[in-house]
FILODREN-44631 format. One record per residue (C-alpha): x negated, y negated, z negated. Coordinates in steps of 0.5 Angstrom, whole numbers, plus 2048, in hexadecimal, padded with zeros to 3 digits. Example, Ala and Ser with C-alpha at 12.3 -4.5 7.8 and 13.67 -1.06 7.14 Angstrom:
% residues 2
7E78097F0 7E58027F2 
//
This chain:
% residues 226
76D74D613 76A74D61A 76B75461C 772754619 77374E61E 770752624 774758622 77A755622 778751628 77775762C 77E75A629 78275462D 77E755632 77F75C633 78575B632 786757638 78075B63D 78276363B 78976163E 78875D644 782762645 787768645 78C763649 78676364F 78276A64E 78976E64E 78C76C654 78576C658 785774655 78B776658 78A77365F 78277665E 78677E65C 78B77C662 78577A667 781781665 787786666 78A78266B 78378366F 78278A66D 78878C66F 787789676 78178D676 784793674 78A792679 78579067F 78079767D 78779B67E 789798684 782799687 7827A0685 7897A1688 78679E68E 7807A268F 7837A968D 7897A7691 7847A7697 7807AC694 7867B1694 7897B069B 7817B169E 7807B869A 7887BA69C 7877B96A3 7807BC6A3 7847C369F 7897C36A5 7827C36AA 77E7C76A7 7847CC6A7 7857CB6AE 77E7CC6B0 77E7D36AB 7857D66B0 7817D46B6 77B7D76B3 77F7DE6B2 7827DD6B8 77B7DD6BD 77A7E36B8 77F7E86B9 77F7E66C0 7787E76C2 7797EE6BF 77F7F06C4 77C7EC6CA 77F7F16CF 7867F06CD 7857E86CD 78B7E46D2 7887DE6D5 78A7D96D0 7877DD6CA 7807DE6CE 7807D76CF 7817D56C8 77C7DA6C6 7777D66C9 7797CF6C8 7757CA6C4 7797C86BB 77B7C16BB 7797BD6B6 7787B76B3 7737B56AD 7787AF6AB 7797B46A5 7727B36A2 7727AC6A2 7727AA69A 76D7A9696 76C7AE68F 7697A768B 76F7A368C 7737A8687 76D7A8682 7707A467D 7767AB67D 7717AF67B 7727AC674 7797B0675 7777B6678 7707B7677 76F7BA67D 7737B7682 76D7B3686 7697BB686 7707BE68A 7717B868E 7687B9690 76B7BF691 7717BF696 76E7B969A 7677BE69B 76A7C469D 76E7C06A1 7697BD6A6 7667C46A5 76C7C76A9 76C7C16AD 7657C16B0 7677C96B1 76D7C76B6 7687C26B9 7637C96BB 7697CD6BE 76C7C76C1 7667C66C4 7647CD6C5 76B7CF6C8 76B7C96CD 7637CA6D0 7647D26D0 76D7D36D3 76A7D76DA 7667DB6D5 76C7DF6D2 7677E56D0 7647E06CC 76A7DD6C8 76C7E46C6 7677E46C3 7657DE6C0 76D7DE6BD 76C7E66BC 7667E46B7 7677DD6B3 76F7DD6B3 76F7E06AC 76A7DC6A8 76D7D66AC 7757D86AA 7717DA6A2 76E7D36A2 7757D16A4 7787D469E 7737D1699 7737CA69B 77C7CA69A 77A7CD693 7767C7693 77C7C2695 7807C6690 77C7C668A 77C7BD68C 7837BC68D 7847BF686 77F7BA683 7847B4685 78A7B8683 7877B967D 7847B267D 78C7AF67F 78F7B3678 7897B0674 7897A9676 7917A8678 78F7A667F 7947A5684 7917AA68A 7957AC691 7987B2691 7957B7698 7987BD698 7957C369D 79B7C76A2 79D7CE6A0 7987D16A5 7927CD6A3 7947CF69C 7947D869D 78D7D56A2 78A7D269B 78C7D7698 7887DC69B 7827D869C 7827D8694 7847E0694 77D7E0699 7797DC695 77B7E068E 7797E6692 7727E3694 7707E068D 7727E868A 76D7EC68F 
//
């Protein structure tokens, strides 16, 4: 008798309690499941935004590092074939062959490891960028030399023929070498704007720097088969 009673004690009261139990849990479920994908939504939306924030930047440095990585490359090939019909040079030429590259180090300044968390897209998008920003400072550090070398030797022009006659080629190779470089980084972001659907700007070269890329790649793929 006396579980019958319980039995049909804790029937009333189940009968009571389950209902406001699912009255209470059911409301606080649905504002916990909307809390949780609200927030990681907004976490997702901040990743993208970040992303864009720092590719964007990303890309603009490497861009404007390709278009004067291609202008150091004419103006190596210029004091090349200059040296070798110095005879012949005019005045404004002559001087232009033993004048010092203009150049800015602004285009190293990122940091590969800010990028590291892209790798889980494109594995070997942190190694390219150590990549690029190494052979760049290298170029730099090679611009500084001959600045340098060219100022303190400009009476000595015997001197500077030489000097530009014997290190220009290496120079303009590692010239080549560091624009693959760039090269092969930027087409990590593209591929990394098409995977994650990133809203990046668009930079286009002009029509001449387009043919003086062109045949920088050709130079490069000439180099890799010998």
């Amino acid at each position: 008798m006396l579980i019958r009673a319980l039995f049909c004690t804790w029937k009333g009261w189940s009968e009571i309690l389950i209902p406001a139990a699912g009255a209470v849990f059911i409301p606080l479920l649905i504002v916990w499941l909307t809390w949780f994908f609200g927030s990681s939504r907004a976490e997702k939306l901040k990743e993208k935004q970040s992303n864009e924030e720092n590719l964007i930047y990303l890309r603009s440095l490497l861009f404007h590092a390709l278009k004067d990585f291609l202008m150091f490359r004419n103006n190596i090939i210029f004091k090349q074939n200059a040296i070798y019909n110095y005879d012949t040079l005019s005045k404004s030429d002559e001087k232009r062959l033993f004048a010092t590259i203009p150049y800015d180090t602004i285009y190293s300044q990122f940091e590969p490891k800010e990028y590291a968390t892209l790798s889980r897209i494109r594995p070997n998008f942190v190694f390219n960028l150590l990549r690029t920003k190494t052979f760049m400072q290298h170029i730099y550090n090679r611009m500084e030399n001959f600045n340098r070398t060219v100022e303190e030797k400009q009476n000595n022009i015997p001197y500077l023929i030489v000097l530009i006659r014997d290190n220009l080629k290496t120079f303009q190779q590692d010239i080549e070498e560091t624009i693959g470089y760039i090269m092969s980084s930027m087409e990590d972001i593209n591929f990394l704007e098409k995977e994650l659907n990133l809203r990046l700007i668009k930079l286009q070269l002009d029509g001449f720097e387009k043919q003086e890329l062109k045949d920088a790649l050709f130079e490069i793929s000439n180099e890799s088969q010998k």
